[in-house]
Structures are given as structure tokens and as C-alpha cells.
C-alpha positions in Angstrom: 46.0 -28.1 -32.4 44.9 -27.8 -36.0 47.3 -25.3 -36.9 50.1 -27.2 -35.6 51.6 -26.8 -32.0 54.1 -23.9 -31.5 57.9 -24.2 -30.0 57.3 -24.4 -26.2 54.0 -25.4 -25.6 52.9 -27.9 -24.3 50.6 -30.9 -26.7 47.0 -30.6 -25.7 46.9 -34.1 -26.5 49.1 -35.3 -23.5 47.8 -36.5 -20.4 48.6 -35.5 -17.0 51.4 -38.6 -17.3 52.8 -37.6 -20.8 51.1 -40.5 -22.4 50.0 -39.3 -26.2 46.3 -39.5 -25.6 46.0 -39.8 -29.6 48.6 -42.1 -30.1 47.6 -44.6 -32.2 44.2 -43.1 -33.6 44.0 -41.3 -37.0 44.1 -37.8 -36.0 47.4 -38.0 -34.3 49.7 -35.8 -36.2 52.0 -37.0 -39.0 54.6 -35.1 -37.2 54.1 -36.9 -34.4 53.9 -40.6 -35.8 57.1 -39.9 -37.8 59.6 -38.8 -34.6 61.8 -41.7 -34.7 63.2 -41.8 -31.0 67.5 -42.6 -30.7 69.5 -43.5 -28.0 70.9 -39.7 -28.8 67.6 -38.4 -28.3 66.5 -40.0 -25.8 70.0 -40.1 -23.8 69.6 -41.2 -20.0 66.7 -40.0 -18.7 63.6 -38.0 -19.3 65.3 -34.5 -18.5 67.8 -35.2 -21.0 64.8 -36.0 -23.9 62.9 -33.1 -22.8 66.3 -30.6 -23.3 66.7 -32.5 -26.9 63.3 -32.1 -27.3 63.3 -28.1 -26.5 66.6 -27.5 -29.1 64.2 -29.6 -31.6 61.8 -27.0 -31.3 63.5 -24.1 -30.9 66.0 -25.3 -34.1 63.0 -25.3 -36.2 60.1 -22.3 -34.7 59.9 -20.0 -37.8 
């Protein structure tokens, strides 16, 4: 997404899994490579990262 990825849709870069298919490599975003993940973040379960993840994005959509 070379002009960044907008609030609410989904990374082209993830597999049918979720598993960053750039992760890793030198094109992966810096973005991406500086998320540091917390226990706040990432809470109990994936549902509960995926709703921290969604304020995340919509906290900071232009």
C-alpha cells in the first residue's frame, strides 16, 4: 500500500491466517515494525486486539 493503508481496511500484506506476509523483509512498513504490542493492547484474546486495534485507527484517520 504505497500510500499507506487507510483506517478500516484491511493490510494487503496479510495472509488468509493474519500472519504479516512481509514481516521481517525490508519493505515492511516502519509503521508496522514500530507497533510495540502490551498486555493493554493485546488484552485476552484476538477480539479484544482487533477492537484496540480499530480505536487505533480510527483515533488517528485524518
Amino acid at each position: 500500500m504505497p500510500n499507506g493503508k487507510p483506517a478500516g481496511v484491511r493490510c494487503v500484506q496479510l495472509a488468509d491466517d493474519n500472519r504479516c506476509l512481509v514481516f521481517g523483509r525490508p519493505e515492511r512498513p516502519a509503521f508496522c515494525g514500530g507497533l510495540q504490542p502490551s498486555a493493554e493492547m493485546c488484552g485476552t484474546d484476538r477480539a479484544w486486539a482487533i477492537r484496540w486495534l480499530d480505536a487505533l485507527e480510527k483515533a488517528t484517520a485524518p
